[in-house]
mmCIF entry with sequence, helices, sheets and N, C-alpha, C, O atoms, coordinates in Angstrom:
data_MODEL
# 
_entry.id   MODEL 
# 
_entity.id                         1 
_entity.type                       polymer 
_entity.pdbx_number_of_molecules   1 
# 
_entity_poly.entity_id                      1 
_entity_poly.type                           'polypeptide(L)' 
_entity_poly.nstd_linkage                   no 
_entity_poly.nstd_monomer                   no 
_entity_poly.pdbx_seq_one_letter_code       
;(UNK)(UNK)(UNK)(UNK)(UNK)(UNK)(UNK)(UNK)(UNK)(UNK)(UNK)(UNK)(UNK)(UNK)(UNK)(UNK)
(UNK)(UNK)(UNK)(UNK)(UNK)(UNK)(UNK)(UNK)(UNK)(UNK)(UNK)(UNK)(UNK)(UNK)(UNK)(UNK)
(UNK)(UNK)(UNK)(UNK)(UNK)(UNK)(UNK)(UNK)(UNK)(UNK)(UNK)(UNK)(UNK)(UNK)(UNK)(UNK)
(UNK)(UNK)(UNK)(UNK)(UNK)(UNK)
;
_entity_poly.pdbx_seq_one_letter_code_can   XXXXXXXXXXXXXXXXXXXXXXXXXXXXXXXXXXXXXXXXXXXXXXXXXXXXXX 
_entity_poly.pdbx_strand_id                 A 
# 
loop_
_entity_poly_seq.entity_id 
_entity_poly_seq.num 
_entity_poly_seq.mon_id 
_entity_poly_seq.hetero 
1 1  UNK n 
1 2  UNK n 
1 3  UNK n 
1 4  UNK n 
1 5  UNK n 
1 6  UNK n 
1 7  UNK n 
1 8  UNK n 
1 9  UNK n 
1 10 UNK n 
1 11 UNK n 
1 12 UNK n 
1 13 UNK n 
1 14 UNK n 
1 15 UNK n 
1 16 UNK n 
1 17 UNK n 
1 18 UNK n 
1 19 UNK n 
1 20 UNK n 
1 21 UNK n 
1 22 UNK n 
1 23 UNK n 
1 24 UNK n 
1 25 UNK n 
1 26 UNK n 
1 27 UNK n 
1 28 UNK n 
1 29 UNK n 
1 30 UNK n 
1 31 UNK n 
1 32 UNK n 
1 33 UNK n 
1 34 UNK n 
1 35 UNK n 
1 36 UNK n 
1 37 UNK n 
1 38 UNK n 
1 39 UNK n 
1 40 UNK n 
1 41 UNK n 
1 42 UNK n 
1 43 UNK n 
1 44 UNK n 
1 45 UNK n 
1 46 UNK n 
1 47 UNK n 
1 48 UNK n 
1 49 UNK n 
1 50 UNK n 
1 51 UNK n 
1 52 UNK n 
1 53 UNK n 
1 54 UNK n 
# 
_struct_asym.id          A 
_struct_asym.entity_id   1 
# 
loop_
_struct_conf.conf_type_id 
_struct_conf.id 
_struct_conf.pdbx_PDB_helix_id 
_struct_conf.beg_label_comp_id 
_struct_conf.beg_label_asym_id 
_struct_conf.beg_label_seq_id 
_struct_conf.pdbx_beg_PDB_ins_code 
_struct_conf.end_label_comp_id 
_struct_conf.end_label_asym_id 
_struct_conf.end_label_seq_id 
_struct_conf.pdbx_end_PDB_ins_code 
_struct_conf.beg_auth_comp_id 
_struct_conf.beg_auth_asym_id 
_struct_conf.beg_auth_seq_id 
_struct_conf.end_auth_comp_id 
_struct_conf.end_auth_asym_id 
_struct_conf.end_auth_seq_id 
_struct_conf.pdbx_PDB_helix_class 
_struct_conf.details 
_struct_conf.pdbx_PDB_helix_length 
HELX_P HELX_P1 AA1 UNK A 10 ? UNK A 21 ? UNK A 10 UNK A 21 1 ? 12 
HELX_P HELX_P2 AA2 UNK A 24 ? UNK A 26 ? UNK A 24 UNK A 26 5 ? 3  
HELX_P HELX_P3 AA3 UNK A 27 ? UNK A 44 ? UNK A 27 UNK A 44 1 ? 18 
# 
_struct_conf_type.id          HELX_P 
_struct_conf_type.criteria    ? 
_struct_conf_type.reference   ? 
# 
loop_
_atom_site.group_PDB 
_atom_site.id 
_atom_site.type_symbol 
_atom_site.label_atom_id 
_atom_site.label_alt_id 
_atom_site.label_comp_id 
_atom_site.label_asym_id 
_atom_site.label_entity_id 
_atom_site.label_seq_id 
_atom_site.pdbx_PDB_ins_code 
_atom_site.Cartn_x 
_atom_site.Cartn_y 
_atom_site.Cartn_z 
_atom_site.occupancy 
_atom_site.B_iso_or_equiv 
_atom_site.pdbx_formal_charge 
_atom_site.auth_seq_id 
_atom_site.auth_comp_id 
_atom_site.auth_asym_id 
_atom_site.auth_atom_id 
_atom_site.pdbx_PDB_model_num 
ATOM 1   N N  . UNK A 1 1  ? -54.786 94.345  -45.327 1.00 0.00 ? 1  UNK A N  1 
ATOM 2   C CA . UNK A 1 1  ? -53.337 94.419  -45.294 1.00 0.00 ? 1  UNK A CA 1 
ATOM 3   C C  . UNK A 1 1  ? -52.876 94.517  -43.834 1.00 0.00 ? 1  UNK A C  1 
ATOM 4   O O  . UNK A 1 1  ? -53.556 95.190  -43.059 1.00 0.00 ? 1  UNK A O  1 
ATOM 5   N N  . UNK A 1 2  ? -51.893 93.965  -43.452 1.00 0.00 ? 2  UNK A N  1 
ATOM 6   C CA . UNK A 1 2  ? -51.519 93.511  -42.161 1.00 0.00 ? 2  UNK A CA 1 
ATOM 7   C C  . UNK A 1 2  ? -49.952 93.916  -42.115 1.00 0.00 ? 2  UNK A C  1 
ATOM 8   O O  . UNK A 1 2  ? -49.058 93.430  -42.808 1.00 0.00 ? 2  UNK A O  1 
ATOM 9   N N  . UNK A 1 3  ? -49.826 95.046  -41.013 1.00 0.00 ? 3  UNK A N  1 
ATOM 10  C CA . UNK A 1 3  ? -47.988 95.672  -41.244 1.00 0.00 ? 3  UNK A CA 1 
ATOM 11  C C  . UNK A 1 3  ? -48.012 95.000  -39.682 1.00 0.00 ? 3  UNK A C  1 
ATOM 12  O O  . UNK A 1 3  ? -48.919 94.977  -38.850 1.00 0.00 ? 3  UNK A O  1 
ATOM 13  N N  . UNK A 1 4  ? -46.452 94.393  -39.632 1.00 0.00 ? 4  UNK A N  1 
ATOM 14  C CA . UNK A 1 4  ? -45.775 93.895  -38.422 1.00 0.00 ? 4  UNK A CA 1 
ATOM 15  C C  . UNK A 1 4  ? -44.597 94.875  -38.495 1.00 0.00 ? 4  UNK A C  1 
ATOM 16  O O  . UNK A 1 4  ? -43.768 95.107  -39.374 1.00 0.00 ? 4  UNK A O  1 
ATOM 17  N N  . UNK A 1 5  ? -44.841 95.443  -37.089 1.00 0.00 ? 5  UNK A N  1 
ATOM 18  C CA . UNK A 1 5  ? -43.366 96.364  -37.121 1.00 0.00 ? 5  UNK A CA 1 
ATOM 19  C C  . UNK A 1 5  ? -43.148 95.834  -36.083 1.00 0.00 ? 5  UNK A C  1 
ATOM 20  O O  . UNK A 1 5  ? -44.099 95.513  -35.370 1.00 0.00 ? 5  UNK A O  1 
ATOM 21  N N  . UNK A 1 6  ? -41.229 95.474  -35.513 1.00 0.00 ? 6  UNK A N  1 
ATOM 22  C CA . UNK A 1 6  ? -41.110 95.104  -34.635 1.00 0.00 ? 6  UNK A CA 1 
ATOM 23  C C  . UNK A 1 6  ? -40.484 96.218  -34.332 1.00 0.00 ? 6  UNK A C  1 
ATOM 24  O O  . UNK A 1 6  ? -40.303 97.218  -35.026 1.00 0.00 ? 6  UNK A O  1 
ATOM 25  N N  . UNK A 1 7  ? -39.936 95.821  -32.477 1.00 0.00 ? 7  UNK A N  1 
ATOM 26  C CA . UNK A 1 7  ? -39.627 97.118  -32.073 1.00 0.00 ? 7  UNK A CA 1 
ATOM 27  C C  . UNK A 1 7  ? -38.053 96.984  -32.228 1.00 0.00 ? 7  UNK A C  1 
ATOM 28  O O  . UNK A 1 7  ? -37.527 98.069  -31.978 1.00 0.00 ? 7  UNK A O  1 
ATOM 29  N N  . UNK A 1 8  ? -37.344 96.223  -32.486 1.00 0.00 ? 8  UNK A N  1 
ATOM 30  C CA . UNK A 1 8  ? -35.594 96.463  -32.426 1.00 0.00 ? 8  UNK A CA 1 
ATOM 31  C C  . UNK A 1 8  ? -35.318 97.394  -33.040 1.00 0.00 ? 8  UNK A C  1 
ATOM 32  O O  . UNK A 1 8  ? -34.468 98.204  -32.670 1.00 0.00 ? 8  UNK A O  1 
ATOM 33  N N  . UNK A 1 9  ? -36.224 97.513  -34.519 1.00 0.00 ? 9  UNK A N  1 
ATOM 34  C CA . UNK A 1 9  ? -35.381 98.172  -35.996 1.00 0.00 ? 9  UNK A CA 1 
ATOM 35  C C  . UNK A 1 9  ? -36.083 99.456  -35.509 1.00 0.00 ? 9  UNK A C  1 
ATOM 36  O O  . UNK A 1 9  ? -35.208 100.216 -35.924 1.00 0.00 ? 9  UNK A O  1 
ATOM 37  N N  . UNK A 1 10 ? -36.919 100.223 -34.992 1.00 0.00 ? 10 UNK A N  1 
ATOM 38  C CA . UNK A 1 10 ? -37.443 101.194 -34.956 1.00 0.00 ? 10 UNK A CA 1 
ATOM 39  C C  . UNK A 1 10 ? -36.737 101.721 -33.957 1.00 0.00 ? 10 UNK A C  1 
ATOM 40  O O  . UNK A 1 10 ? -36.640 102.947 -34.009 1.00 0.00 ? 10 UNK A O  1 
ATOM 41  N N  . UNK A 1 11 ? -36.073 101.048 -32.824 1.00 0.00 ? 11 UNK A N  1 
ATOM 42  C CA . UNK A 1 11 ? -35.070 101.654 -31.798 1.00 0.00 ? 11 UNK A CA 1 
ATOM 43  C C  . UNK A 1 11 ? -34.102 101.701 -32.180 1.00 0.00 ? 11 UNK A C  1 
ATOM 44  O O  . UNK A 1 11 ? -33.339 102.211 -31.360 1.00 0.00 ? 11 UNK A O  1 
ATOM 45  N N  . UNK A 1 12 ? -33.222 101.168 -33.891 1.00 0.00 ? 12 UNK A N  1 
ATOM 46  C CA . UNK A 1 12 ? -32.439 101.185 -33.755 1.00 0.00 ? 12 UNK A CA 1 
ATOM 47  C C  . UNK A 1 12 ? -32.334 102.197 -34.482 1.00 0.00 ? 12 UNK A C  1 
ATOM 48  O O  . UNK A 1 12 ? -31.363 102.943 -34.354 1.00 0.00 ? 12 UNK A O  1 
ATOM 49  N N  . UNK A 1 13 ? -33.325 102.436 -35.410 1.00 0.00 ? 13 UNK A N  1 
ATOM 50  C CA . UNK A 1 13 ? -33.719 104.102 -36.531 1.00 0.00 ? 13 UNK A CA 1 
ATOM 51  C C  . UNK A 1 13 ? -33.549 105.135 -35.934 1.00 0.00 ? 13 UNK A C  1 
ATOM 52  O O  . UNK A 1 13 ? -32.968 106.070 -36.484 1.00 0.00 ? 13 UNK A O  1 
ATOM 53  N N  . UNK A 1 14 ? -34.023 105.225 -34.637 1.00 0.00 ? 14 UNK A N  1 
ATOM 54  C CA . UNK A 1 14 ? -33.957 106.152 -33.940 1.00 0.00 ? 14 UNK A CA 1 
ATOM 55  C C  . UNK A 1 14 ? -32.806 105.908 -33.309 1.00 0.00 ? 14 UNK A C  1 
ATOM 56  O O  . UNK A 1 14 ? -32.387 105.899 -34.466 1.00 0.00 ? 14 UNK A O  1 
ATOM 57  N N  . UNK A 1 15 ? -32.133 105.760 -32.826 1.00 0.00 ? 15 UNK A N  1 
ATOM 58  C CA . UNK A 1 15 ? -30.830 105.506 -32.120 1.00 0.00 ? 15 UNK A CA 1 
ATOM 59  C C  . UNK A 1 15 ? -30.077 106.751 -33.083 1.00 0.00 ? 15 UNK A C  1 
ATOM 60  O O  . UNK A 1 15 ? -29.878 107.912 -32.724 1.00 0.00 ? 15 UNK A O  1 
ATOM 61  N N  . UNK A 1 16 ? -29.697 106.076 -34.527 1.00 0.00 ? 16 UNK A N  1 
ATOM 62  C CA . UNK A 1 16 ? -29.201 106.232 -35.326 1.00 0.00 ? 16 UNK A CA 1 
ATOM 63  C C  . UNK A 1 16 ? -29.142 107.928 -36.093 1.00 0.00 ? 16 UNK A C  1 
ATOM 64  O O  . UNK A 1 16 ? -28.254 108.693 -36.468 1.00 0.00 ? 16 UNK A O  1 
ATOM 65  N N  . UNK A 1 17 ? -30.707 107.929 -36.041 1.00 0.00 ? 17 UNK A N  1 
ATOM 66  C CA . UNK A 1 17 ? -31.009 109.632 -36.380 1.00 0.00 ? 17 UNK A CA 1 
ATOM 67  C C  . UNK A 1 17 ? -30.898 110.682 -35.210 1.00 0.00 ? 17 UNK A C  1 
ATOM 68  O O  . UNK A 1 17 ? -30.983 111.901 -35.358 1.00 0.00 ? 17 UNK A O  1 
ATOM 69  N N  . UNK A 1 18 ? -30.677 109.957 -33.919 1.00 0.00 ? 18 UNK A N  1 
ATOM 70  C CA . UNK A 1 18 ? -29.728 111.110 -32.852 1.00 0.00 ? 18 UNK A CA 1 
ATOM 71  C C  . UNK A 1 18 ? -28.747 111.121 -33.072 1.00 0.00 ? 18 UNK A C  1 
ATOM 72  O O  . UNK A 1 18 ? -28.294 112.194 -33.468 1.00 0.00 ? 18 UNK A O  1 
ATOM 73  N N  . UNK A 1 19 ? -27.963 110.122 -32.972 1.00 0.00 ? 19 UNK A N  1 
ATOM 74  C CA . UNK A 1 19 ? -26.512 110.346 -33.228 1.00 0.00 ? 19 UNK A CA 1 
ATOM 75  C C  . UNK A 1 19 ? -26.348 111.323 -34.432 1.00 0.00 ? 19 UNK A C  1 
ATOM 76  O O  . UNK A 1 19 ? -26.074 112.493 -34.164 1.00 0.00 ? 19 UNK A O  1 
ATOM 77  N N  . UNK A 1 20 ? -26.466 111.012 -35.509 1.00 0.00 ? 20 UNK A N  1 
ATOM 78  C CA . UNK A 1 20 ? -26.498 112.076 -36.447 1.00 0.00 ? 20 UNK A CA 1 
ATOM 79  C C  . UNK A 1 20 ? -26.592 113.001 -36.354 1.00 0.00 ? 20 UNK A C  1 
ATOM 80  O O  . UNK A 1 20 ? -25.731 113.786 -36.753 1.00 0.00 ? 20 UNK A O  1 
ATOM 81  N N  . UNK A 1 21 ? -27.986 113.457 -35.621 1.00 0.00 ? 21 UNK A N  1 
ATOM 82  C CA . UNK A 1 21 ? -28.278 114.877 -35.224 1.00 0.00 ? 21 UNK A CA 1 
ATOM 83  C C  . UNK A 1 21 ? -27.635 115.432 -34.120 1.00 0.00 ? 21 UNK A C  1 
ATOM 84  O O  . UNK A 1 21 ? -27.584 116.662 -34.124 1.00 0.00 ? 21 UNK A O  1 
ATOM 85  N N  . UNK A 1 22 ? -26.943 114.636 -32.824 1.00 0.00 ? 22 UNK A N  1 
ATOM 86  C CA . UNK A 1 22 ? -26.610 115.352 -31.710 1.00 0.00 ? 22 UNK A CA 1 
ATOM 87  C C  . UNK A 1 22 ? -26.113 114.510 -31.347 1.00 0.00 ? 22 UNK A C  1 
ATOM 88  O O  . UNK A 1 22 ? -26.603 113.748 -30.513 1.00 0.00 ? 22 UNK A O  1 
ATOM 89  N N  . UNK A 1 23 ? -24.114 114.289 -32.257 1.00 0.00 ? 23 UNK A N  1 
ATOM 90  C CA . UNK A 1 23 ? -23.402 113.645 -31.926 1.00 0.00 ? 23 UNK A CA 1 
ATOM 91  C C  . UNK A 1 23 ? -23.602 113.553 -30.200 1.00 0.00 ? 23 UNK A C  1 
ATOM 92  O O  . UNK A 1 23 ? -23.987 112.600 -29.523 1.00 0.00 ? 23 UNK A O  1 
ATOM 93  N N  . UNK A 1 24 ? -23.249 114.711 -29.847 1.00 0.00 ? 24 UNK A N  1 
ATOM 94  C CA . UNK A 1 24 ? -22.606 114.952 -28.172 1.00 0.00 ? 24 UNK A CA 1 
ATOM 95  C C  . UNK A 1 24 ? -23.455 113.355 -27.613 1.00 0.00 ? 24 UNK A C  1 
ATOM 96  O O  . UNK A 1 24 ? -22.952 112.249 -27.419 1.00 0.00 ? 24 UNK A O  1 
ATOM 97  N N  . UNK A 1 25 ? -24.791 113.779 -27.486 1.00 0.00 ? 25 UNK A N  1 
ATOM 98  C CA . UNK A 1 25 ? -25.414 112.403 -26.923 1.00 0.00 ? 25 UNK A CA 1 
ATOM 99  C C  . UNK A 1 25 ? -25.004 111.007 -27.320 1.00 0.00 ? 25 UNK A C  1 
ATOM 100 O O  . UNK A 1 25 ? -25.686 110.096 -26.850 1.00 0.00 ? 25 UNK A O  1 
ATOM 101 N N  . UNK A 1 26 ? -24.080 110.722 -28.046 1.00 0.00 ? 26 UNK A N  1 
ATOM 102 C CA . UNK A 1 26 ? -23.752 109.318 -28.449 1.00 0.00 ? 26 UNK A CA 1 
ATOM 103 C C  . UNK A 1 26 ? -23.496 108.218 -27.050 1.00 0.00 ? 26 UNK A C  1 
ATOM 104 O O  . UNK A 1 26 ? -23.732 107.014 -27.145 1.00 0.00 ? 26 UNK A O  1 
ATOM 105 N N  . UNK A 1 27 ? -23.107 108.705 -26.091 1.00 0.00 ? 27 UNK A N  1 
ATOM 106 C CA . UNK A 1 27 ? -23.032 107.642 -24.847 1.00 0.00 ? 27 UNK A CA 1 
ATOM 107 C C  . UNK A 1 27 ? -24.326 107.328 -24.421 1.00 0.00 ? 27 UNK A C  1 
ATOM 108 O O  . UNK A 1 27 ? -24.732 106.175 -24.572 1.00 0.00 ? 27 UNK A O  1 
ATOM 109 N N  . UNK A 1 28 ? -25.148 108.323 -23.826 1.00 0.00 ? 28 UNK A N  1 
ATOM 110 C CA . UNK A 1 28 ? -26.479 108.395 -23.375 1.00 0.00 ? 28 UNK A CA 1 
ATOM 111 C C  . UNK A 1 28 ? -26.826 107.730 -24.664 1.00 0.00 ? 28 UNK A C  1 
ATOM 112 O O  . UNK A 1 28 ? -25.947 106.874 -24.564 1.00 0.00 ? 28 UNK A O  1 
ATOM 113 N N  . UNK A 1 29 ? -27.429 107.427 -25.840 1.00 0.00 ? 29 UNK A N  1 
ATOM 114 C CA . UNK A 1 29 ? -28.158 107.126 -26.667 1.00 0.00 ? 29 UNK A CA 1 
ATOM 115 C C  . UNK A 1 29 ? -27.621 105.310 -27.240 1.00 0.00 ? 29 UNK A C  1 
ATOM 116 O O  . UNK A 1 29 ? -28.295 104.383 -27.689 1.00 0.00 ? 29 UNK A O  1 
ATOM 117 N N  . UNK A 1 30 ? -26.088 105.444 -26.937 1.00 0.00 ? 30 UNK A N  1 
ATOM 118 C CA . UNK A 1 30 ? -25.808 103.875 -27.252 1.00 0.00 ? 30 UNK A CA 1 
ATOM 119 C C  . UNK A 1 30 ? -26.204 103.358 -25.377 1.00 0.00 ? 30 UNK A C  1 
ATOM 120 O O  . UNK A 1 30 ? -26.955 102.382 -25.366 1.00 0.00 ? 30 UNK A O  1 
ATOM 121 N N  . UNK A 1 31 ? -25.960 103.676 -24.469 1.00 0.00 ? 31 UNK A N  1 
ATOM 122 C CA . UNK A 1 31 ? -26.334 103.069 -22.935 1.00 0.00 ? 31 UNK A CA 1 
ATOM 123 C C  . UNK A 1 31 ? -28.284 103.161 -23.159 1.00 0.00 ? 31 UNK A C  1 
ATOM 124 O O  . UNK A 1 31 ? -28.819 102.093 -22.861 1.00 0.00 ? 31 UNK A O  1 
ATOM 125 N N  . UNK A 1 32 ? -28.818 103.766 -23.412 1.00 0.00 ? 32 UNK A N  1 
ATOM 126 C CA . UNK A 1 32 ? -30.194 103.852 -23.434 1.00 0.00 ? 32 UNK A CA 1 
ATOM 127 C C  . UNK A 1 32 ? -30.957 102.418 -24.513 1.00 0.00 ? 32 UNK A C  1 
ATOM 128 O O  . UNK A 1 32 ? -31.853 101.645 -24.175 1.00 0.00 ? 32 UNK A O  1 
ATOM 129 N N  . UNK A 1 33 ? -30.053 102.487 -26.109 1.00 0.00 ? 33 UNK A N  1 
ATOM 130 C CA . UNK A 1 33 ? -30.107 101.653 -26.632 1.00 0.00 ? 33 UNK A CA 1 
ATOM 131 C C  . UNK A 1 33 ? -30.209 100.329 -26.009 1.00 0.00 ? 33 UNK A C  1 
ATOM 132 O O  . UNK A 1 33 ? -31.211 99.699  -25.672 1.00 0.00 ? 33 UNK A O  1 
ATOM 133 N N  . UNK A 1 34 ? -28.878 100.021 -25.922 1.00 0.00 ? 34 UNK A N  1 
ATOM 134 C CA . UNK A 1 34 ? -28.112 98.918  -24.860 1.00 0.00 ? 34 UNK A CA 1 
ATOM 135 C C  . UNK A 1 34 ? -29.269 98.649  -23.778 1.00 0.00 ? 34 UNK A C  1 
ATOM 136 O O  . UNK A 1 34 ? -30.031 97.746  -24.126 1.00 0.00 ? 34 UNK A O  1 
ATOM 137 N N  . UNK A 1 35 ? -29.422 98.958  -23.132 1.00 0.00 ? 35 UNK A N  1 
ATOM 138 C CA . UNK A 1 35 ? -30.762 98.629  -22.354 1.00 0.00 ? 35 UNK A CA 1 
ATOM 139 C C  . UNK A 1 35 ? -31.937 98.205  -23.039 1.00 0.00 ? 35 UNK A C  1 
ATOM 140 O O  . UNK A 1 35 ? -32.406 97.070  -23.118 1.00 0.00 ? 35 UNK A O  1 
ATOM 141 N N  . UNK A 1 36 ? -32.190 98.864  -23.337 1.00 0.00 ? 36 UNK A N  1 
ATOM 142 C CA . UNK A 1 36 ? -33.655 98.479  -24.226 1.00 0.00 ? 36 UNK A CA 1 
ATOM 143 C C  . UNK A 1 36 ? -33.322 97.474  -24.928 1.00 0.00 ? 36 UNK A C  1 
ATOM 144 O O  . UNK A 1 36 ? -34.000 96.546  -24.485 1.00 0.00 ? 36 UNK A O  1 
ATOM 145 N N  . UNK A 1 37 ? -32.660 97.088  -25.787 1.00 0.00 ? 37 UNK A N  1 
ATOM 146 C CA . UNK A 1 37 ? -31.974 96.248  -26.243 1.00 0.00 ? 37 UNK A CA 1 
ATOM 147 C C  . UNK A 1 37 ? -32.350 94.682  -25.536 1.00 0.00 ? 37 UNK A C  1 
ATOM 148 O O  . UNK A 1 37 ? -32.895 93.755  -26.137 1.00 0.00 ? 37 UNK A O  1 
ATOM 149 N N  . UNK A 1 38 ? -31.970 94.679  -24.332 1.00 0.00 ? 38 UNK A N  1 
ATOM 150 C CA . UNK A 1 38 ? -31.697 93.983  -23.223 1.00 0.00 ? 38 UNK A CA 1 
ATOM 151 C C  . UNK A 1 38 ? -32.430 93.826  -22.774 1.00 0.00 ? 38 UNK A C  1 
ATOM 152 O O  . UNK A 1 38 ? -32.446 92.645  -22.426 1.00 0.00 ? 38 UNK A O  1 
ATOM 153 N N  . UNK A 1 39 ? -33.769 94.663  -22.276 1.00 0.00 ? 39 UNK A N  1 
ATOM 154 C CA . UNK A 1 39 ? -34.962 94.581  -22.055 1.00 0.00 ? 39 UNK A CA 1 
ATOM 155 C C  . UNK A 1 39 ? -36.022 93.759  -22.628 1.00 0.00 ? 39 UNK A C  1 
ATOM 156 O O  . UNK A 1 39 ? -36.638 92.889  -22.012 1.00 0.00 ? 39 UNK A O  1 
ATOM 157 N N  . UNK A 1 40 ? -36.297 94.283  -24.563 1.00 0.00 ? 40 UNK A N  1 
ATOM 158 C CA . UNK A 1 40 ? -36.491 93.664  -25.222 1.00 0.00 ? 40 UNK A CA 1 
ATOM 159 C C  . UNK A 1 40 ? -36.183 91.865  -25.260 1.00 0.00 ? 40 UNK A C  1 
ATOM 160 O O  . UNK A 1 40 ? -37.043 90.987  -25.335 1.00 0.00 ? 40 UNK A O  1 
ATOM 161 N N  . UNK A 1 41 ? -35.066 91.733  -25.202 1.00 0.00 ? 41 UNK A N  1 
ATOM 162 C CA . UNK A 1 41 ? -34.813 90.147  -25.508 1.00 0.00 ? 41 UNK A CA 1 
ATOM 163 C C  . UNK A 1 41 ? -35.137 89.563  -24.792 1.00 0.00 ? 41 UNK A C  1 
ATOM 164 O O  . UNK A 1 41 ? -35.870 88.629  -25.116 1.00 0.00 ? 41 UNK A O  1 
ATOM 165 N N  . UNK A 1 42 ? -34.709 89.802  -23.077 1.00 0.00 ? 42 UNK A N  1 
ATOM 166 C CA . UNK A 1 42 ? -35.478 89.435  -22.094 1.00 0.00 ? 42 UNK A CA 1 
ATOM 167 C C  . UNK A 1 42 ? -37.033 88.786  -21.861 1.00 0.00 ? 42 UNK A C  1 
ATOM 168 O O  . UNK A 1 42 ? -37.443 87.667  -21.552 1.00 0.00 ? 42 UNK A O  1 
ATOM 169 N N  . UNK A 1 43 ? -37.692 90.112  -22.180 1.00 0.00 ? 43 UNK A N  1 
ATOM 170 C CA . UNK A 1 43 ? -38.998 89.640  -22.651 1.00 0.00 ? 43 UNK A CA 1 
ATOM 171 C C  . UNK A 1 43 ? -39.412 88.844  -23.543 1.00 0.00 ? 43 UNK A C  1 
ATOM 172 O O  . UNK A 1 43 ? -40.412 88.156  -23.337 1.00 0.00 ? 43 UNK A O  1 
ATOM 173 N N  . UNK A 1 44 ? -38.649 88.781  -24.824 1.00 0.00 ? 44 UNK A N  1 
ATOM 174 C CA . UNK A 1 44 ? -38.850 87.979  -25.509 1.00 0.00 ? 44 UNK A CA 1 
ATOM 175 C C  . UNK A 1 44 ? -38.513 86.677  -25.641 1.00 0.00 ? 44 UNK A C  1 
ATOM 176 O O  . UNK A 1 44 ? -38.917 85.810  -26.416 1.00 0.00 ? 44 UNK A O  1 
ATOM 177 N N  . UNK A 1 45 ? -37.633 86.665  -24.683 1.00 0.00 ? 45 UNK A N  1 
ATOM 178 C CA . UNK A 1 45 ? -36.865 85.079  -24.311 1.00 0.00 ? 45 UNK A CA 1 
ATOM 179 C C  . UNK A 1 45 ? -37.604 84.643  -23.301 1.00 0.00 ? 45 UNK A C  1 
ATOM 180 O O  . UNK A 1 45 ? -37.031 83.617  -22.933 1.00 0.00 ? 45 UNK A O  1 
ATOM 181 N N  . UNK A 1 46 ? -38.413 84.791  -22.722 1.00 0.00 ? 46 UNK A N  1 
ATOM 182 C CA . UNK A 1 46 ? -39.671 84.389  -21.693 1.00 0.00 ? 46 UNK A CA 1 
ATOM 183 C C  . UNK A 1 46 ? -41.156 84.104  -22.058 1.00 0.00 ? 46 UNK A C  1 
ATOM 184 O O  . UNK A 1 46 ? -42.027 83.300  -21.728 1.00 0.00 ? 46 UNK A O  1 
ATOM 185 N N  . UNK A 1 47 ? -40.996 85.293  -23.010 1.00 0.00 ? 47 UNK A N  1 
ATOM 186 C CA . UNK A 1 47 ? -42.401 85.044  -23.946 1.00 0.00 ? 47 UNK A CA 1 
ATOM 187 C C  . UNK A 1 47 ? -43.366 85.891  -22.535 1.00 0.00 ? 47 UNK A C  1 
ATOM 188 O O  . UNK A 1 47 ? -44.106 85.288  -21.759 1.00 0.00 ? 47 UNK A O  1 
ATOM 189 N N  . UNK A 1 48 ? -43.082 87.418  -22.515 1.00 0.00 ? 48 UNK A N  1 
ATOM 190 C CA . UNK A 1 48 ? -43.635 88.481  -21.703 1.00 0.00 ? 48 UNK A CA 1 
ATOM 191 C C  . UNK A 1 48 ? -43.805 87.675  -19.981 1.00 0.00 ? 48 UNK A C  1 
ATOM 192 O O  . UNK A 1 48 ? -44.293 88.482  -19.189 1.00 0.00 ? 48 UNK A O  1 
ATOM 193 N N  . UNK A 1 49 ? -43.491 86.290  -19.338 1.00 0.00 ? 49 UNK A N  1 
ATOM 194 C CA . UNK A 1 49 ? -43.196 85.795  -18.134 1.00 0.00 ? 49 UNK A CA 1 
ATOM 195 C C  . UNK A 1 49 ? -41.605 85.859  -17.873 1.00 0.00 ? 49 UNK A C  1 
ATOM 196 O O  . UNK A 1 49 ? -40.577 85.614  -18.505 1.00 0.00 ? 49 UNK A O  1 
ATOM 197 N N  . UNK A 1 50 ? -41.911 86.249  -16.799 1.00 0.00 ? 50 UNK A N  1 
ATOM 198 C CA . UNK A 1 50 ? -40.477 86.152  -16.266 1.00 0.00 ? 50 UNK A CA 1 
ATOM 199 C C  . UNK A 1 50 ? -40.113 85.194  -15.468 1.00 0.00 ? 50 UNK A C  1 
ATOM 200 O O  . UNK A 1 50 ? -40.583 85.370  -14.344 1.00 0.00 ? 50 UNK A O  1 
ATOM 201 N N  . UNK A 1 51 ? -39.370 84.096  -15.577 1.00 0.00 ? 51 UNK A N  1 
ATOM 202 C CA . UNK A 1 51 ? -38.969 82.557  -14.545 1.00 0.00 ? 51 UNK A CA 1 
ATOM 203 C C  . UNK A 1 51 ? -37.313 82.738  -14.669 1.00 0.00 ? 51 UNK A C  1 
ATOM 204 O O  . UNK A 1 51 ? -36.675 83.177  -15.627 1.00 0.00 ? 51 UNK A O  1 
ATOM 205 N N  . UNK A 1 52 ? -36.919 82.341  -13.618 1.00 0.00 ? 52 UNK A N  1 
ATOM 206 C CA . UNK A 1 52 ? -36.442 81.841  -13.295 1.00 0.00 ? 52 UNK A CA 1 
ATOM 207 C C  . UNK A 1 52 ? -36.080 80.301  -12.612 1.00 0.00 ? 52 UNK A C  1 
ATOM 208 O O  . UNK A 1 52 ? -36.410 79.655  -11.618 1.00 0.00 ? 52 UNK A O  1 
ATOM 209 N N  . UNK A 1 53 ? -35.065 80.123  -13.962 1.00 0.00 ? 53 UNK A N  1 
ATOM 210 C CA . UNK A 1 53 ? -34.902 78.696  -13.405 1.00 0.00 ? 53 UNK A CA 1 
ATOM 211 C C  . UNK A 1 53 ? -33.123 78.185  -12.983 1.00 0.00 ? 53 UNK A C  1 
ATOM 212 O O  . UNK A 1 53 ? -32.258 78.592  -13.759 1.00 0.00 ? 53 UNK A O  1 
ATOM 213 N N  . UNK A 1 54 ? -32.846 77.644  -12.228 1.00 0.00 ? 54 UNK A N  1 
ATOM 214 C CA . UNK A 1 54 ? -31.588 77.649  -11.693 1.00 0.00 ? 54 UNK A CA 1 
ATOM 215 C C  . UNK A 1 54 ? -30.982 76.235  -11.306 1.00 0.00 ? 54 UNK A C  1 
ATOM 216 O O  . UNK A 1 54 ? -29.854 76.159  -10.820 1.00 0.00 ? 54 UNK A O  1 
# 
């Protein structure tokens, strides 16, 4: 048996169960998100190389 977890939905589980737990952090935790977020696609839109092309 073969489990694929990716990482968006597991950052976003967690995102989700702070806020809940410790409203106050909701900026820090959506900007932290938001990054990673961003990070993620990045990488994945390169396929883990980074080019630039212009």
């Amino acid at each position: 048996m073969n489990l694929h977890l990716s990482l968006v939905p597991v950052v976003s589980l967690l995102a989700g169960v702070l806020i809940l737990v410790m409203p106050k952090l909701l900026n820090y935790i959506v900007a932290f998100y938001l990054i990673a977020i961003g990070l993620i696609g990045l990488i994945g839109l390169f396929g883990g190389h980074f080019h630039l092309h212009l």
